[in-house]
C-alpha positions in Angstrom: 1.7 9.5 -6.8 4.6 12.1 -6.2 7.7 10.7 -6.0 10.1 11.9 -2.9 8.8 14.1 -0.2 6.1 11.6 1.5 7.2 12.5 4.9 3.7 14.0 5.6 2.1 9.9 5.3 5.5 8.7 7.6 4.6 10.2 10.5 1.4 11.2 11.9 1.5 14.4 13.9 -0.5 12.6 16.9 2.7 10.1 16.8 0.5 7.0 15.1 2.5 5.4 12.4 -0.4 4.0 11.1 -0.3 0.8 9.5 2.5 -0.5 8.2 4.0 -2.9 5.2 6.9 -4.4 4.1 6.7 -7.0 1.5 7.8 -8.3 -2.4 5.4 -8.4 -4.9 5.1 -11.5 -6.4 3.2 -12.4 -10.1 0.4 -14.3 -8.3 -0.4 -11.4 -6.4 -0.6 -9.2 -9.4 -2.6 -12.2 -11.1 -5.3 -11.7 -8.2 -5.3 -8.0 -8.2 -5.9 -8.0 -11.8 -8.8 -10.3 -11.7 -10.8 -8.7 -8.0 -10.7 -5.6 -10.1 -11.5 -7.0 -13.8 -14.7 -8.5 -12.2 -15.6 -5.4 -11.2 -14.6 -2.8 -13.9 -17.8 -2.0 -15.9 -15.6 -1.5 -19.2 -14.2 -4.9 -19.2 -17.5 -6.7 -18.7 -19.1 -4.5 -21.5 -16.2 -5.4 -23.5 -16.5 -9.5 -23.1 -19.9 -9.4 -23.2 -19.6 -8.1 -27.1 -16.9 -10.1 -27.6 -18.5 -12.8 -27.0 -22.3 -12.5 -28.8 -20.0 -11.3 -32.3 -18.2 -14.3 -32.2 -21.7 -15.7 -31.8 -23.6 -14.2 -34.3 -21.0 -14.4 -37.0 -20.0 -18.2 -36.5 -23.8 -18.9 -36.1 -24.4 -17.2 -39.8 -21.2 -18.7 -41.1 -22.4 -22.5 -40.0 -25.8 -21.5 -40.5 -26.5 -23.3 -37.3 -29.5 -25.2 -36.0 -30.4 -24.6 -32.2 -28.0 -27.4 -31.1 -25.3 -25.8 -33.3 -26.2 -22.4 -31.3 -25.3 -24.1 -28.3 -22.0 -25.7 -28.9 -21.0 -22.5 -30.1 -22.2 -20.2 -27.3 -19.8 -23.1 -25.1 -16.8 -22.7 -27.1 -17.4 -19.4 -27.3 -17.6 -18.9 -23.9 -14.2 -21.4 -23.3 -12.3 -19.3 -26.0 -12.9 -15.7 -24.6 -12.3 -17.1 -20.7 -8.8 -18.8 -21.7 -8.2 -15.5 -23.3 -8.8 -13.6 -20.2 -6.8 -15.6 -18.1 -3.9 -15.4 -20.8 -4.2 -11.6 -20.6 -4.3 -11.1 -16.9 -1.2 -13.7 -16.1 0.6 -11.9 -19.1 -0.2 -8.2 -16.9 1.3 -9.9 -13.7 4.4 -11.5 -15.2 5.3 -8.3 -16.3 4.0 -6.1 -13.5 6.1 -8.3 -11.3 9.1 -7.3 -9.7 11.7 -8.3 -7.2 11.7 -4.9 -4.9 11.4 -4.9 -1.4 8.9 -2.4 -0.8 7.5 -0.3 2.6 4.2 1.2 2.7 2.7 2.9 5.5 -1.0 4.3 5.7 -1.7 7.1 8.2 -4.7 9.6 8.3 -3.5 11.2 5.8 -2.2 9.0 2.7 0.0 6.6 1.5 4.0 6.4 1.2 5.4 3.5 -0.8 9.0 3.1 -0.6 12.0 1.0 -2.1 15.3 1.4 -2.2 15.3 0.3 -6.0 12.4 2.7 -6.6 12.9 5.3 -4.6 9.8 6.8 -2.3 6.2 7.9 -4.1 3.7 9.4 -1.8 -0.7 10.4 -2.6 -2.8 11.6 0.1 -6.6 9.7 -0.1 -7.7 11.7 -2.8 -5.8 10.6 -5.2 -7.3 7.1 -5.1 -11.3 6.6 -6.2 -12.1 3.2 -4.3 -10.3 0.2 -2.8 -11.0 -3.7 -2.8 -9.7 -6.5 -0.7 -9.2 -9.8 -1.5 -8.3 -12.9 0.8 -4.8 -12.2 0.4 -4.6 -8.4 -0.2 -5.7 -4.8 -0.5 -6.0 -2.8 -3.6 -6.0 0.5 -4.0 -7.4 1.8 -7.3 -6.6 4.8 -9.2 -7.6 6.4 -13.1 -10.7 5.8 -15.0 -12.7 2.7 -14.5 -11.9 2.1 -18.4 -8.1 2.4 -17.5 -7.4 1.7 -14.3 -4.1 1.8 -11.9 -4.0 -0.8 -9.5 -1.9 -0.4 -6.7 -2.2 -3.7 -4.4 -1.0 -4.8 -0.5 0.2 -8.1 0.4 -1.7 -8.9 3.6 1.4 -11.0 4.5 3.6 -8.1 4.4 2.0 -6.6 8.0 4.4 -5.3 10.4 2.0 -5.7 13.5 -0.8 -7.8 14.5 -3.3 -4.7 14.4 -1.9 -3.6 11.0 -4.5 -5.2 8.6 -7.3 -3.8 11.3 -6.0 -0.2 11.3 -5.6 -0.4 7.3 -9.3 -1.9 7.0 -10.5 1.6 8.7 -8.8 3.8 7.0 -9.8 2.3 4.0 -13.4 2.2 5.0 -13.5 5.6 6.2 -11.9 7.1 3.0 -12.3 5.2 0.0 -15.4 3.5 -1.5 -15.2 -0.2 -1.3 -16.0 -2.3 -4.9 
């Protein structure tokens, strides 16, 4: 996103404001962000997955483990790389967190966030490769699916009733949905 400028995503030239946000970010937000999108990201899967059957093959040939043995290790296992996960993605939020008010608003044409912390950053559609939405917010992501930028909306923040509807289609009509 560019930072100042924007004024293109402010104001539609039909008049339509779009949809509009105000809201602060809080670490459980970032905590569900994080996880919608890791659930989905190809690159972290692959990466659990051989996490996981190393630290099963090599405790299996360091026990020399029988077929019950195989078992209570795949469980652990399993435990171990899930608490590690969560550790991971809570550390992410507590530190993505912050206590800005910000303001987005969506038109036909992009995004504008803005905070008077932060100052203003602005993309048009493209910049963004696909969205999700979770029961409590929208996501916009951006970068590689091996790196990506996560850029989410508080579904509490709407300004209007209609807000969350008029997001939802210009989401759908833009972006690919994951």
């Amino acid at each position: 996103m560019s930072n100042g400028g924007g004024s293109y995503a402010q104001q539609d030239p039909d008049g339509d404001t779009g949809a509009e946000f105000a809201y602060r970010l809080t670490v459980e937000d970032f905590e569900e962000a994080i996880s919608a999108q890791a659930w989905r990201s190809p690159g972290r899967l692959i990466c659990s997955w051989l996490v996981l059957l190393a630290g099963w093959a090599g405790s299996a040939l360091f026990f020399d483990l029988r077929v019950y043995g195989w078992i209570i290790t795949l469980t652990a296992a399993v435990g171990v790389m899930y608490q590690g996960l969560v550790a991971e993605r809570r550390a992410k939020a507590r530190k993505a967190a912050d206590a800005a008010e910000f303001r987005m608003v969506a038109n036909d044409h992009g995004v504008v966030i803005s905070s008077a912390e932060q100052g203003s950053a602005a993309a048009d559609w493209t910049h963004f490769r696909s969205y999700l939405e979770t029961p409590r917010l929208f996501v916009l992501v951006r970068g590689t699916h091996w790196t990506p930028t996560l850029i989410a909306f508080p579904k509490r923040g709407a300004q209007s009733a209609g807000d969350l509807e008029r997001l939802r289609s210009l989401l759908h009509g833009r972006l690919k949905r994951v």
